[in-house]
N, C-alpha and C positions, 0 to 999 in steps of 0.2 A: 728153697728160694729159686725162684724162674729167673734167670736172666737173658734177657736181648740184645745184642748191641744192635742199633739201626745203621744201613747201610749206607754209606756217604753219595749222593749224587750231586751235590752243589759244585758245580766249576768257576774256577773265576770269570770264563766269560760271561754269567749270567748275572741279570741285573740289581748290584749291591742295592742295601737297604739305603734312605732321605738320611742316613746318620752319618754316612761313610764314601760317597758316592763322589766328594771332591779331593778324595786324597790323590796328592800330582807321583804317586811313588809305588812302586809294585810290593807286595808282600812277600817276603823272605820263605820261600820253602811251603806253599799256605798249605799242601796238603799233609804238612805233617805234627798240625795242632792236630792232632788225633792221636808179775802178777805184784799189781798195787796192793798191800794187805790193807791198808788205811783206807777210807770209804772216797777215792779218789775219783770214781766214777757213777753216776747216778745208775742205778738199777730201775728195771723198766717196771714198776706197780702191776705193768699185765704178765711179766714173764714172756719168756718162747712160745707158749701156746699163739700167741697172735701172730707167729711170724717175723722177720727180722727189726732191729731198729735202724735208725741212721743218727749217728752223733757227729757233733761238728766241734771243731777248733782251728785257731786262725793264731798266726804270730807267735809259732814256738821257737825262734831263734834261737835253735841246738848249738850253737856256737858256744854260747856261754854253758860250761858244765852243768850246772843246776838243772837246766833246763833236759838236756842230753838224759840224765841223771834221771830225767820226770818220764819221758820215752821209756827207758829202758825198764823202770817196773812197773808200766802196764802189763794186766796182766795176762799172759797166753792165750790162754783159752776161754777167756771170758766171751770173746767178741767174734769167736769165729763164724758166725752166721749173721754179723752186723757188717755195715756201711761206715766209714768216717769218711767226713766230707774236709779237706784241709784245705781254708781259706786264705793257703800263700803265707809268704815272711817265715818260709820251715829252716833258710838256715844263707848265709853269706858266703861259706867254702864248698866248691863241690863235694867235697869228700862227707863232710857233716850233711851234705842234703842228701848225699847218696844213703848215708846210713841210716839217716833218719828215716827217709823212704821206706827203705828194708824193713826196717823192725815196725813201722807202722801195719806196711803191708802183712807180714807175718803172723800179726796180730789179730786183723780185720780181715772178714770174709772181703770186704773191696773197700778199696782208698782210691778216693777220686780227690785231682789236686789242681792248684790253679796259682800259675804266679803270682809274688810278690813284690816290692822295690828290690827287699833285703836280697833273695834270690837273684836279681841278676847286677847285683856289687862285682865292681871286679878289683877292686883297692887290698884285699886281702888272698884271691884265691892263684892260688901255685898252679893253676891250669892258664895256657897261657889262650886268650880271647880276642880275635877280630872287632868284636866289640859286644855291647850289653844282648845285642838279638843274638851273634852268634852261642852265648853262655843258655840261654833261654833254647834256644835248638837243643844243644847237651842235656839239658835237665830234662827236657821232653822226650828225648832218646833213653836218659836214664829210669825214666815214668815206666817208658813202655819195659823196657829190661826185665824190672824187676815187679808188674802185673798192676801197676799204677793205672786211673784212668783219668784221662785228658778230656774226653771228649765224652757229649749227652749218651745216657745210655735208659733203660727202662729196666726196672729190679721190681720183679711181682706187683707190675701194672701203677708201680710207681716210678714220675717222669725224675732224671737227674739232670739238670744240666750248669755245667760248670762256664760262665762267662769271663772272657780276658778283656780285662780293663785298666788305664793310666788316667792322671787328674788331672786337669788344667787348671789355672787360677782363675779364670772365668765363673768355675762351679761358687765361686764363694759369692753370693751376691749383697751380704749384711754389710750393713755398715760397721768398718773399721775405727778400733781405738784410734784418738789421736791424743795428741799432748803429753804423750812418754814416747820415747825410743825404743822402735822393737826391732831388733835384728833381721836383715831381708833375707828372702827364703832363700838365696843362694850361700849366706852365712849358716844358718839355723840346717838347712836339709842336705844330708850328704849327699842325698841322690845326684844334684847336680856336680858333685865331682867324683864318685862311686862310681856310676854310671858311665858308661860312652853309647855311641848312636851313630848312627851313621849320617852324612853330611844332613837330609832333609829332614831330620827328627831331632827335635830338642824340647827340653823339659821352658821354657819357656815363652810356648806359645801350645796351639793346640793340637799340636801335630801326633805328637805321643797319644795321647787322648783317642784320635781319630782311627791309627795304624792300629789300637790295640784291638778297638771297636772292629776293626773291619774282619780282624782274625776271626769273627765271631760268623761271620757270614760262610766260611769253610762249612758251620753247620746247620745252615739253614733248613736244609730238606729234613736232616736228623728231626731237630726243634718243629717243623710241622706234624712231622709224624710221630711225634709224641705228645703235642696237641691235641692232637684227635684222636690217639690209644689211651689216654693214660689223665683219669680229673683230678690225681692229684700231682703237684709237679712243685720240686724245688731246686731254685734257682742259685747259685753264688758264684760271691768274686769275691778278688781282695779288697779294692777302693769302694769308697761308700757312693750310694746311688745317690743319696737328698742328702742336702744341709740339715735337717731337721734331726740328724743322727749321730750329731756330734752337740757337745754342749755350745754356749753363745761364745763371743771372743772374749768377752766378759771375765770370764770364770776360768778361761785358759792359762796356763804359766808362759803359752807362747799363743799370743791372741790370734796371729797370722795363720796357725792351722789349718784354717780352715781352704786356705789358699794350695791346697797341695795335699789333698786328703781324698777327693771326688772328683768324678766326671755325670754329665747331665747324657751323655749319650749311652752309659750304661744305666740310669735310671728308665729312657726310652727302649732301650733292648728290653731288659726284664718286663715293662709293660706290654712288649708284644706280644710276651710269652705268658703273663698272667694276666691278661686283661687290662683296660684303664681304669676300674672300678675293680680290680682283684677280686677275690672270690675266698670265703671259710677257710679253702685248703690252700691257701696261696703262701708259700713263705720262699724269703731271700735269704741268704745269710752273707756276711761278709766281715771284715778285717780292716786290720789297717790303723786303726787311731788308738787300740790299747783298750777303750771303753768299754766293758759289760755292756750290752744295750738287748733289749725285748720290747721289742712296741710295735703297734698296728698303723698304719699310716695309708688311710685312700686304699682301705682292704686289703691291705699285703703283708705281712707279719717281717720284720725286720730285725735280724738277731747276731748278734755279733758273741765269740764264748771265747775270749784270748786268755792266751798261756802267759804272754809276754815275760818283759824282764825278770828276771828272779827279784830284785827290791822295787820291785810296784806290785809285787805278787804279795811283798812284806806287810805296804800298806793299804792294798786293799781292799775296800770297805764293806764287799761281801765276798770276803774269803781269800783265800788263794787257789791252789791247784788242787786244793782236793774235791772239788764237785766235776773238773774237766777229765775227758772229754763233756759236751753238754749232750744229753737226748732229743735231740728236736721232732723227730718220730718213732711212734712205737704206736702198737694196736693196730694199723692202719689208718691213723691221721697222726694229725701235729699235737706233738706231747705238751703238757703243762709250762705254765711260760717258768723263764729263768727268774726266777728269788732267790734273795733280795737281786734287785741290778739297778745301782744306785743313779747313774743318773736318767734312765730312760724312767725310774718311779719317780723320779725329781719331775721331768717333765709330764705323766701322767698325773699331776694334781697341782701343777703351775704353768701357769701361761708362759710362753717365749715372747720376749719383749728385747730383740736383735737392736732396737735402737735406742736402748741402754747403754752406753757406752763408758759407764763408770764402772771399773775394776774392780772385782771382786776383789774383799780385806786381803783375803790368802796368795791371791795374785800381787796385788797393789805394792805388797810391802819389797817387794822384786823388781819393781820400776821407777827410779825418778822421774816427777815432772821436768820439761821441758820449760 
């Protein structure tokens, strides 16, 4: 396996991208974003002979045992010449993220990682924090420590790049339930009390959204020149880029989701980097909302492979943790899509119809009318 890392030349005096370009606040530190026996893991149909794979998973919140428990018997030596790509939400205590790290790494020829909300909580961790960015600095000092990758790199002429991204409630633009009571996002999401921020960033407005996006410009020059080395290239973060990638509010147990799940400026980053019209080998991956998803959306492959809770793992509806990590490449292209993954094949054979806004039965029975 050839590996590159490209060299960093983007400074902040050069001029940020139309995404990030009115933030009133300077970036915190920017140049230093840089054995399962049970069939737990999909094996590659071509074998090593083709050259390494890259597997992805997003949302193993090692907190909870179980989950720790799922790390820990992966197996040794299966993956030493693969990629996991970890889509954030690895763990709420430093110490759980540090170890998870470890034994990820240990595991995998390279672990490339990208925060999550859960990751920079500070309501539980015994390390004492400045605030949510200062915890996000540590985890990326601990990234590098233990041979973590933070930042785009090129692995045998295939591009990697890891996007940092937060959600606005702007991203949600469907029309909301009305005529039940649903809990407002500062109820329902810890984030807004988990989290701290410094005076000019707050979880409700865009500001979060904008700061995180802008991190993303430390790799600009990387992200060109791996443009131009490298036709095939995969992209991820933890927040979802389109609304399109979550089910409707309809169907949700918290219709508001959708409000606190995505940013629209990381859907335009990733477009810069795969085209507007994506391309065969284009895939994103990302985290965050819990859902199985594999769908093609405007040429881009969009794939989400979470570990999540141990009792959603219980129910469901294809599988639990024994097909994760997922394969997303192997042979040199993009591996076979994720089956079953219930609701991105929901939406491959029914239309989205957002201005439905009668509750699904299994929802419904959760809400009084108004």
């Amino acid at each position: 396996m050839v590996v590159r890392s490209l060299p960093s030349c983007l400074t902040l005096n050069q001029r940020p991208s139309c995404c990030s370009k009115h933030i009133p606040f300077k970036l915190r530190n920017p140049t230093r974003i840089g054995c399962i026996t049970r069939p737990s893991i999909l094996p590659s149909p071509l074998g090593h002979a083709f050259g390494f794979r890259v597997f992805s998973i997003s949302d193993l919140h090692t907190d909870y045992p179980d989950n720790m428990a799922w790390v820990n018997r992966l197996c040794p030596t299966t993956h030493k010449n693969d990629v996991l790509l970890v889509a954030g939400d690895v763990a709420e205590t430093y110490q759980n993220f540090h170890l998870t790290m470890s034994l990820l790494k240990d595991r995998f020829g390279h672990v490339f990682f990208i925060p999550g909300n859960h990751d920079l909580w500070l309501r539980r961790d015994k390390e004492q924090y400045l605030d949510s960015l200062e915890k996000l600095d540590k985890l990326l000092d601990a990234c590098r420590a233990v041979g973590v990758e933070t930042k785009p790199m090129v692995i045998d002429n295939l591009g990697i790049v890891p996007l940092f991204s937060w959600y606005h409630e702007s991203f949600d633009r469907e029309m909301d339930i009305t005529g039940v009571r649903i809990p407002s996002l500062e109820m329902a999401c810890k984030d807004f009390h988990a989290c701290k921020w410094p005076g000019m960033l707050s979880n409700g407005d865009m500001s979060l959204a904008l700061y995180f996006d802008a991190m993303n410009e430390v790799n600009e020059n990387e992200i060109k020149l791996i443009q131009r080395a490298c036709s095939q290239i995969i992209t991820f973060s933890h927040f979802v880029p389109r609304q399109e990638l979550c089910p409707e509010k309809r169907m949700l147990f918290y219709p508001n989701l959708p409000k606190i799940i995505g940013s629209d400026f990381l859907e335009v980053r990733l477009r810069s980097i795969h085209g507007t019209e994506g391309s065969a080998s284009a895939c994103h991956v990302f985290g965050h909302t819990h859902f199985c998803w594999d769908a093609v959306l405007d040429g881009i492959r969009y794939i989400q492979a979470p570990l999540a809770y141990p009792r959603e793992r219980k129910r469901r509806m294809n599988g639990g943790g024994n097909w994760l990590p997922f394969c997303v490449y192997s042979g040199g292209k993009l591996a076979d899509r994720l089956s079953p993954c219930y609701w991105s094949d929901y939406y491959a054979s029914n239309p989205r119809v957002p201005h439905n806004t009668e509750l699904a039965p299994w929802v419904a029975r959760f809400y009084k009318r108004l």
